[in-house]
ZAMIDREN-122648 format. One record per atom (N, C-alpha, C): z, y, x; atom name. Coordinates in Angstrom, 3 decimals. Layout:
BEGIN
+----------+----------+----------+----+
:       c3 :       c2 :       c1 :  a :
+----------+----------+----------+----+
:        Z :        Y :        X : CA :
...
+----------+----------+----------+----+
***
This chain:
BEGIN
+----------+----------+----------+----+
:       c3 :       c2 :       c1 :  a :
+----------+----------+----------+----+
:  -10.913 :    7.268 :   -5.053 :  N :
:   -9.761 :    7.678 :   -4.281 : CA :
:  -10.233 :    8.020 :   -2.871 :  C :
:   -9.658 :    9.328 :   -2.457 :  N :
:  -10.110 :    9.702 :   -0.981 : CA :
:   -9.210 :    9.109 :   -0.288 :  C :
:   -9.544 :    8.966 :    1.093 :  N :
:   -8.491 :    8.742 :    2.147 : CA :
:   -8.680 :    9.516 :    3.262 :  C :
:   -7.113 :   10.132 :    3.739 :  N :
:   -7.031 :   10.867 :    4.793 : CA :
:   -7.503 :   10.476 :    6.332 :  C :
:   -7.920 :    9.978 :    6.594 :  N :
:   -7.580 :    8.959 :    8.003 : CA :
:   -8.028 :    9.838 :    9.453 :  C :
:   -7.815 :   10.951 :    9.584 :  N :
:   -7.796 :   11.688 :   10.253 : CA :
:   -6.514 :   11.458 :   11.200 :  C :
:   -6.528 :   11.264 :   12.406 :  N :
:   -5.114 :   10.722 :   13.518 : CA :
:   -3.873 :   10.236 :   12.393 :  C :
:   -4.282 :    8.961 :   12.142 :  N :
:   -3.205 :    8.397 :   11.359 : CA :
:   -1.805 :    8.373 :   12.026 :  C :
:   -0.666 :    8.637 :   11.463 :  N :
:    0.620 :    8.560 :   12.271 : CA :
:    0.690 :    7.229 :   12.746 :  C :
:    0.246 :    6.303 :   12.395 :  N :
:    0.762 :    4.730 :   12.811 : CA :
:   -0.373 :    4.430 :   13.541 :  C :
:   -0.117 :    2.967 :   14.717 :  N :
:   -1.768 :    2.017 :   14.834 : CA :
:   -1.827 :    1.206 :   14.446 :  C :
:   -3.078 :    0.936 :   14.171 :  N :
:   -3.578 :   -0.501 :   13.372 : CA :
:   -3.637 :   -1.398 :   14.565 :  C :
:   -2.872 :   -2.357 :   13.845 :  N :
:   -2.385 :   -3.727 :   14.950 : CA :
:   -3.362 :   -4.544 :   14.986 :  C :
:   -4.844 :   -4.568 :   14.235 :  N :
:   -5.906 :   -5.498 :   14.674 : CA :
:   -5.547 :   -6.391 :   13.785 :  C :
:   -4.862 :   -6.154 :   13.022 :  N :
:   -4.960 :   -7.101 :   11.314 : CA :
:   -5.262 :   -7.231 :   10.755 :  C :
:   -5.325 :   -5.079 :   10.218 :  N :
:   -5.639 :   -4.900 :    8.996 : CA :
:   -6.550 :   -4.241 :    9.824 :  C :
:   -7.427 :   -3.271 :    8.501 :  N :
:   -8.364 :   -2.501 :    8.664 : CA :
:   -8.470 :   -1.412 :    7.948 :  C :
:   -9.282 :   -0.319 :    8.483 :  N :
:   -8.778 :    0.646 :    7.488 : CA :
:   -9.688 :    0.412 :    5.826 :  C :
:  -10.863 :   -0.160 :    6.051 :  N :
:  -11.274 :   -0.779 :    5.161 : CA :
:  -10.401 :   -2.160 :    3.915 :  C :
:   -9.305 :   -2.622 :    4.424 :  N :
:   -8.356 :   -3.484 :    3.847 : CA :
:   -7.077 :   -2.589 :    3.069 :  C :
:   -6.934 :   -2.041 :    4.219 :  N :
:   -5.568 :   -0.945 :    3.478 : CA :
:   -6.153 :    0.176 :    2.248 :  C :
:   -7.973 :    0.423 :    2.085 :  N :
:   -8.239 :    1.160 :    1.472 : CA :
:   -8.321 :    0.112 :    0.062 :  C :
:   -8.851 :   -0.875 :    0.224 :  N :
:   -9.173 :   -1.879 :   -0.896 : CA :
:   -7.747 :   -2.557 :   -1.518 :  C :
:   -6.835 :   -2.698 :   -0.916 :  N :
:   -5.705 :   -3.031 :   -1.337 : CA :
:   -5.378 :   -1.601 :   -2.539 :  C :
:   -5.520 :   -0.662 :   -2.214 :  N :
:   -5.902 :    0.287 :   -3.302 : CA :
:   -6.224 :    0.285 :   -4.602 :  C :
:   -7.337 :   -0.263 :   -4.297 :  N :
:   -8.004 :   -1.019 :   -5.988 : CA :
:   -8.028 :   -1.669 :   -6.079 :  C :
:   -7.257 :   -2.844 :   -5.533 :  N :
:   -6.693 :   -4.077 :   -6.728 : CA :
:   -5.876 :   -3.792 :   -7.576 :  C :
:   -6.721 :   -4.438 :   -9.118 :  N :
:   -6.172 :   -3.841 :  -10.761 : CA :
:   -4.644 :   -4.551 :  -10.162 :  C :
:   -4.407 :   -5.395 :   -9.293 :  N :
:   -2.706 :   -5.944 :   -9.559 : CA :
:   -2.079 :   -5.332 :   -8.512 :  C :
:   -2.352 :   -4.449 :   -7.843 :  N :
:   -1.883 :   -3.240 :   -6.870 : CA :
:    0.088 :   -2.852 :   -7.767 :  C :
:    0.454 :   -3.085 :   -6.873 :  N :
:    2.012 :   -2.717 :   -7.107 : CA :
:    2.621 :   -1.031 :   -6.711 :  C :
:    2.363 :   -0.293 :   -7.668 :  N :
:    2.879 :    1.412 :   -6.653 : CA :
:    4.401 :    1.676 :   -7.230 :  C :
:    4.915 :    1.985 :   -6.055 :  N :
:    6.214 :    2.130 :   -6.334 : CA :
:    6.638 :    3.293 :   -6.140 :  C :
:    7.785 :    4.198 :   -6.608 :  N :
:    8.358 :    5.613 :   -5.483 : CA :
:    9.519 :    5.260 :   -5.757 :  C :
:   10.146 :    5.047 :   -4.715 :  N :
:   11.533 :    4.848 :   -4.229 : CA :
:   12.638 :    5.828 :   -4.120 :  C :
:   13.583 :    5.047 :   -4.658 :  N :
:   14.622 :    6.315 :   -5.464 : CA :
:   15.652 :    6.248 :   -4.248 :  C :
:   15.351 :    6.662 :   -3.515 :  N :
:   15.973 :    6.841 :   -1.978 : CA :
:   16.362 :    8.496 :   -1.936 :  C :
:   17.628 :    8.838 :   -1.259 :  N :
:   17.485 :   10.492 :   -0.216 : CA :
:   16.417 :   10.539 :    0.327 :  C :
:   16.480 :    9.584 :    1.710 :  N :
:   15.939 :    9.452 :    2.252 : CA :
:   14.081 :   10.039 :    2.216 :  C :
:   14.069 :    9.488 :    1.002 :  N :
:   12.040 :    9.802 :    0.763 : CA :
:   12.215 :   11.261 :   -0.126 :  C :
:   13.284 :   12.269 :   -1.005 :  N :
:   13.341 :   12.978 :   -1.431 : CA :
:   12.682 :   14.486 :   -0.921 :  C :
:   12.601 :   14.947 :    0.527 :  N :
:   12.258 :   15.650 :    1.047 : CA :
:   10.872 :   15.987 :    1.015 :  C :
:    9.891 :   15.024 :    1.015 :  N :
:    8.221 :   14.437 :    1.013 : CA :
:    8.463 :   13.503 :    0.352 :  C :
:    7.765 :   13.594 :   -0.935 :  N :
:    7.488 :   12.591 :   -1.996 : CA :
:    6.340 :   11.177 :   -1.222 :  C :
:    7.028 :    9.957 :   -0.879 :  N :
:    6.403 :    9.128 :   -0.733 : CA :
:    6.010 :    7.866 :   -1.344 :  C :
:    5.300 :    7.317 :   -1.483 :  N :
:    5.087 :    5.757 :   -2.012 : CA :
:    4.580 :    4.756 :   -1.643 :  C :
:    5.389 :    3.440 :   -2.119 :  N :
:    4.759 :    2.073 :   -1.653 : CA :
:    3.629 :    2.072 :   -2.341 :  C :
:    2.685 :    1.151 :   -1.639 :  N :
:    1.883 :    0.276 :   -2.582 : CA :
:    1.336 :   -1.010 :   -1.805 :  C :
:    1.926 :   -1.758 :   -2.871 :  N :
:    1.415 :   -3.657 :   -2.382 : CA :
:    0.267 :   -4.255 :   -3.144 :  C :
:   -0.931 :   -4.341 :   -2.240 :  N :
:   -2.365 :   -4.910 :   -3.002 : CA :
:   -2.921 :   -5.471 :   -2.227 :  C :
:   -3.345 :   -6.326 :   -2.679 :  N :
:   -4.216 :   -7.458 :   -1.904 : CA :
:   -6.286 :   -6.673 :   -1.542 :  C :
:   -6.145 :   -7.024 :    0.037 :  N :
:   -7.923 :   -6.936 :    0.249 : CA :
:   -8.634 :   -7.514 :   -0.754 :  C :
:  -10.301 :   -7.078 :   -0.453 :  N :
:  -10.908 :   -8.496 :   -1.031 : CA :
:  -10.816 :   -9.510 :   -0.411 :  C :
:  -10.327 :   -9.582 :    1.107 :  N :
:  -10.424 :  -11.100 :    1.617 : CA :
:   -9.377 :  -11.982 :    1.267 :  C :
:   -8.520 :  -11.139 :    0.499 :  N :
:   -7.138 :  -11.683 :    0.190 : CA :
:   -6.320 :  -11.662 :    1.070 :  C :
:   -6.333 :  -10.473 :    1.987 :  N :
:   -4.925 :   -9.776 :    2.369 : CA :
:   -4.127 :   -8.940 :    1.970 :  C :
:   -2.860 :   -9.202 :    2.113 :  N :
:   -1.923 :   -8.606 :    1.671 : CA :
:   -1.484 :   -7.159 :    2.406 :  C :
:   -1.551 :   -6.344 :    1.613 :  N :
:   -0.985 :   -5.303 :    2.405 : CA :
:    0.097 :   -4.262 :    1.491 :  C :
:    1.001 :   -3.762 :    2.697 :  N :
:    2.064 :   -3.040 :    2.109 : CA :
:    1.689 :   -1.536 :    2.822 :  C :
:    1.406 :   -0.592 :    2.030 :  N :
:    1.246 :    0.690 :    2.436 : CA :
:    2.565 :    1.776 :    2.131 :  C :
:    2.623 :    2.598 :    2.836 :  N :
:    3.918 :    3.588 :    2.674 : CA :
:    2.559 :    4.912 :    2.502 :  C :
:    2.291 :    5.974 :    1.634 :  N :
:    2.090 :    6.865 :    1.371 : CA :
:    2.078 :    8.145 :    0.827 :  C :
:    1.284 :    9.232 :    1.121 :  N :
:    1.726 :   10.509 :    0.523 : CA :
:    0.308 :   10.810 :   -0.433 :  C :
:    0.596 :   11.459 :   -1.461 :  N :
:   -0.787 :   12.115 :   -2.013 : CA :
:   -0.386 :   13.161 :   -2.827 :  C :
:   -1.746 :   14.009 :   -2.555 :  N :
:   -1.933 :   15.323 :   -3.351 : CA :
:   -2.067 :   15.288 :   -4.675 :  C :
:   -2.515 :   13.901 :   -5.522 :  N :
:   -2.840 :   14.157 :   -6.238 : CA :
:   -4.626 :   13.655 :   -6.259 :  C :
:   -5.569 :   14.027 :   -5.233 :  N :
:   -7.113 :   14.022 :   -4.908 : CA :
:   -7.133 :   12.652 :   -3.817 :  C :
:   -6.271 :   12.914 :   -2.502 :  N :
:   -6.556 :   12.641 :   -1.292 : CA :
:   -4.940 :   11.658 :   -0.947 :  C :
:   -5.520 :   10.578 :   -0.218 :  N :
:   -4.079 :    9.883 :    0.070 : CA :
:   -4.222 :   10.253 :    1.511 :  C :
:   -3.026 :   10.144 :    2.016 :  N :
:   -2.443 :    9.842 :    3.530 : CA :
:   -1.722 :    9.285 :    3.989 :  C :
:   -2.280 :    7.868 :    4.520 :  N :
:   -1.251 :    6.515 :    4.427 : CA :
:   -0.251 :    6.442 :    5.563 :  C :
:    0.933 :    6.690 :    5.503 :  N :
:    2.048 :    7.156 :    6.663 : CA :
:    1.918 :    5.669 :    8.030 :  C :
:    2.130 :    4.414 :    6.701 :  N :
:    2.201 :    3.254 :    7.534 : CA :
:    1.223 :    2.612 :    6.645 :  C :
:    0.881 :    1.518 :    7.651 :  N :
:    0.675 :   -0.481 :    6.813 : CA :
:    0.420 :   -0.919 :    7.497 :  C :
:    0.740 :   -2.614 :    7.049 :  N :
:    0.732 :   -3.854 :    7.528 : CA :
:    0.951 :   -4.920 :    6.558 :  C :
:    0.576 :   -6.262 :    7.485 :  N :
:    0.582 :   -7.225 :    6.401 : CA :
:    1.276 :   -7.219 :    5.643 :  C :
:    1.453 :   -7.612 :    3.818 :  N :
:    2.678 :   -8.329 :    3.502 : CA :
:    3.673 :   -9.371 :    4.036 :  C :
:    4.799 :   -9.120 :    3.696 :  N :
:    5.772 :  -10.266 :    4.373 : CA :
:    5.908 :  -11.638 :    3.100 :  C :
:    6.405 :  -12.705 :    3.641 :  N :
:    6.771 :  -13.430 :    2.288 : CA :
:    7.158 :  -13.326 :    1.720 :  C :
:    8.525 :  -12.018 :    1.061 :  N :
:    8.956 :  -11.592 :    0.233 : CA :
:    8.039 :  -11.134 :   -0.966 :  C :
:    7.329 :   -9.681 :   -0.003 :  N :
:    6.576 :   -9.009 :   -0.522 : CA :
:    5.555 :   -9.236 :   -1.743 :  C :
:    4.488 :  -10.440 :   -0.341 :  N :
:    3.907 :  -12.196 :   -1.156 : CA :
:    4.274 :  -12.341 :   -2.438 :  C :
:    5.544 :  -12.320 :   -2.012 :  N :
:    6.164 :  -13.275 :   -3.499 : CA :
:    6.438 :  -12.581 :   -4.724 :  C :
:    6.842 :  -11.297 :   -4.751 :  N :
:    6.996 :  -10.113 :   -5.480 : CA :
:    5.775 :  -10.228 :   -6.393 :  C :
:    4.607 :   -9.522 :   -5.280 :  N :
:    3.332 :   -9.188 :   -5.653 : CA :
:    2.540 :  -10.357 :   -6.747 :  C :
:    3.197 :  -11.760 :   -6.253 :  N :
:    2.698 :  -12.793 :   -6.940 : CA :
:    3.360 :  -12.871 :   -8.300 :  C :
:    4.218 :  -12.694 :   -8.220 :  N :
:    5.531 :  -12.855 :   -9.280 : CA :
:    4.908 :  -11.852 :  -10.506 :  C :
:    4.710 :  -10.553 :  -10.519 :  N :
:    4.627 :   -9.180 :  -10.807 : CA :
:    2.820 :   -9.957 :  -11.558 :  C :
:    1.980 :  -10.020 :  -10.506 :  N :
:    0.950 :  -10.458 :  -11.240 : CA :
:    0.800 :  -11.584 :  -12.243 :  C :
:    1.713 :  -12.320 :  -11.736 :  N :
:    1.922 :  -13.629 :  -12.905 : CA :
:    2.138 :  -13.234 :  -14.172 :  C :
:    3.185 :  -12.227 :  -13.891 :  N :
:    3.778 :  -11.196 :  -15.739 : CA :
:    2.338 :  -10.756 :  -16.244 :  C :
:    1.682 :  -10.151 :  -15.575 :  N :
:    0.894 :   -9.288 :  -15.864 : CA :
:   -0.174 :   -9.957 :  -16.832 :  C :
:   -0.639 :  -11.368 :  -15.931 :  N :
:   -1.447 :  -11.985 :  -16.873 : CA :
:   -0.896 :  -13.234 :  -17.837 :  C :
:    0.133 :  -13.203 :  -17.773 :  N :
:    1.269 :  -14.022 :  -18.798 : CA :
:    0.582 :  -13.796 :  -20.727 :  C :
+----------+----------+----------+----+
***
């Protein structure tokens, strides 16, 4: 998977990294969502919730071609999120 990271629209708050938000990527328990919003109808966008290897959580908002992503936002997971992501993987290996 490529990544765009050419003047990202957002800043990195010294949390994450762009190395974290890329690896949250390929975790096999990576959550991708597209949200059935108006709102995102205009530019096809998507979540995705995956854990670093250090075991951070991250929630990404993105666009892709198809080849190349371009990550709009991210930041940590929240405890919801956490809990989702945990929940979702629990099924998975159930």
């Amino acid at each position: 998977m490529d990544f765009d990271w050419n003047s990202p629209p957002f800043e990195m708050d010294g949390s994450l990294t762009t190395k974290d938000v890329e690896e949250s990527f390929e975790d096999p328990f990576a959550i991708r969502l597209l949200p059935d919003s108006d709102r995102f109808a205009v530019q096809a966008r998507y979540f995705n919730l995956g854990m670093s290897a250090s075991g951070l959580g991250v929630f990404s908002v993105y666009r892709t071609n198809g080849q190349q992503v371009r990550v709009v936002l991210a930041r940590p997971l929240v405890p919801e999120e956490r809990f989702f992501y945990q929940r979702k993987m629990d099924q998975t290996l159930a």
